[in-house]
C-alpha positions in Angstrom: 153.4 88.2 110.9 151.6 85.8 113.4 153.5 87.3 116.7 151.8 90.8 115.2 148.3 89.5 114.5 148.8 87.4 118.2 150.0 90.8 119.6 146.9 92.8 117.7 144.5 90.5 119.1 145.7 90.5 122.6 145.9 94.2 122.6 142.2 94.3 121.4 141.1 91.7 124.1 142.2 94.2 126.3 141.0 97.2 125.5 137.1 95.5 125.1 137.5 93.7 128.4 136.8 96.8 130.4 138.3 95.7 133.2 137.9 98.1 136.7 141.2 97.1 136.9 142.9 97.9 133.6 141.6 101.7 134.7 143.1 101.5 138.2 146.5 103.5 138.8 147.2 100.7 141.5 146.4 97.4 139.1 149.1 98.9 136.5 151.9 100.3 138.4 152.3 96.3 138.6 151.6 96.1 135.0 154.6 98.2 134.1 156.6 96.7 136.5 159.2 94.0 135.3 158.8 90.1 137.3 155.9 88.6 138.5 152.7 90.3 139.8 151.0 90.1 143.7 148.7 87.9 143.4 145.9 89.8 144.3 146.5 91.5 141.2 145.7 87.8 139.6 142.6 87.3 141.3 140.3 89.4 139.6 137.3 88.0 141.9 139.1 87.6 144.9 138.1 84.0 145.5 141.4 82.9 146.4 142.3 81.0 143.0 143.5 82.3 139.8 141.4 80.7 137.2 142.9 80.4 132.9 140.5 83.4 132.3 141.9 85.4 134.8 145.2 84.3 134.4 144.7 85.5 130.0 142.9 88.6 131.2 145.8 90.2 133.3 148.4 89.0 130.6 146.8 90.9 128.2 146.0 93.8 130.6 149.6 94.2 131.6 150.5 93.4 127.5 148.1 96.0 126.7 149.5 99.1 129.3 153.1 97.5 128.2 152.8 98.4 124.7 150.7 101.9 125.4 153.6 102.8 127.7 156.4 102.0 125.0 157.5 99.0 125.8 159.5 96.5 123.3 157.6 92.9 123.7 160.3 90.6 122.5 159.8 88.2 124.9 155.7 88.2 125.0 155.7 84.4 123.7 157.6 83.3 126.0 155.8 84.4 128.9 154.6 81.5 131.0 151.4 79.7 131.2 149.0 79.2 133.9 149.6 75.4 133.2 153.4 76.0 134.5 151.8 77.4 138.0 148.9 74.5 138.4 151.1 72.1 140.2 148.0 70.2 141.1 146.6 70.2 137.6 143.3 71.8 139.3 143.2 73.8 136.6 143.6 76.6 139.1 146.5 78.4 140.5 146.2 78.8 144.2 148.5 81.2 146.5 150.2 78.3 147.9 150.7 77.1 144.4 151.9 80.3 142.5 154.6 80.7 145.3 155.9 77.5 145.2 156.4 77.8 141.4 157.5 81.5 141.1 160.0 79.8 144.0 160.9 77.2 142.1 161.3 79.0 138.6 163.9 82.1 140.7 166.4 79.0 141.4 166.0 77.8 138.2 167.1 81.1 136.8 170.3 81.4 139.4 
């Protein structure tokens, strides 16, 4: 019952964001797209870091367009937070830092 009301809320966030780029075809072909996103896709402002909002923006842009398109989200919980990626604990995710960790977690997974 929480994962649905969790899911509900995420999906509502979304859709009242407004994003320009929840309503680009480029932004959600990587939305649909299983793995880990560009990460100019992250960067909504372009200033070369991925702040927490941007970071719980696109997750629940890409949650959003997941769901409209069909998609089971089993594993939505466990998706990873931006606290994983900020090695520094700037409380920002750089590009050097988002590569080293997406790195890092593709050996951990082989």
């Amino acid at each position: 019952m929480n994962t649905k009301l969790t899911l509900l809320g995420l999906v509502s966030l979304a859709l009242l964001s407004g994003s320009a780029f929840s309503e680009s075809a480029d932004y959600e072909k990587f939305y649909l797209q299983r793995g880990p996103m560009p990460f100019e896709v992250l960067d909504l402002n372009g200033d070369g870091v991925i702040t927490a909002q941007e970071h719980a923006t696109v997750r629940s842009e890409r949650q959003a367009a997941r769901i409209k398109a069909g998609y089971l989200m089993r594993n939505a919980r466990r998706a990873p937070a931006i606290e994983q990626a900020d090695l520094d604990g700037s409380g920002a995710i750089s590009r050097n830092e988002l590569s080293a960790w997406q790195s890092r977690r593709f050996q951990q997974r082989w």
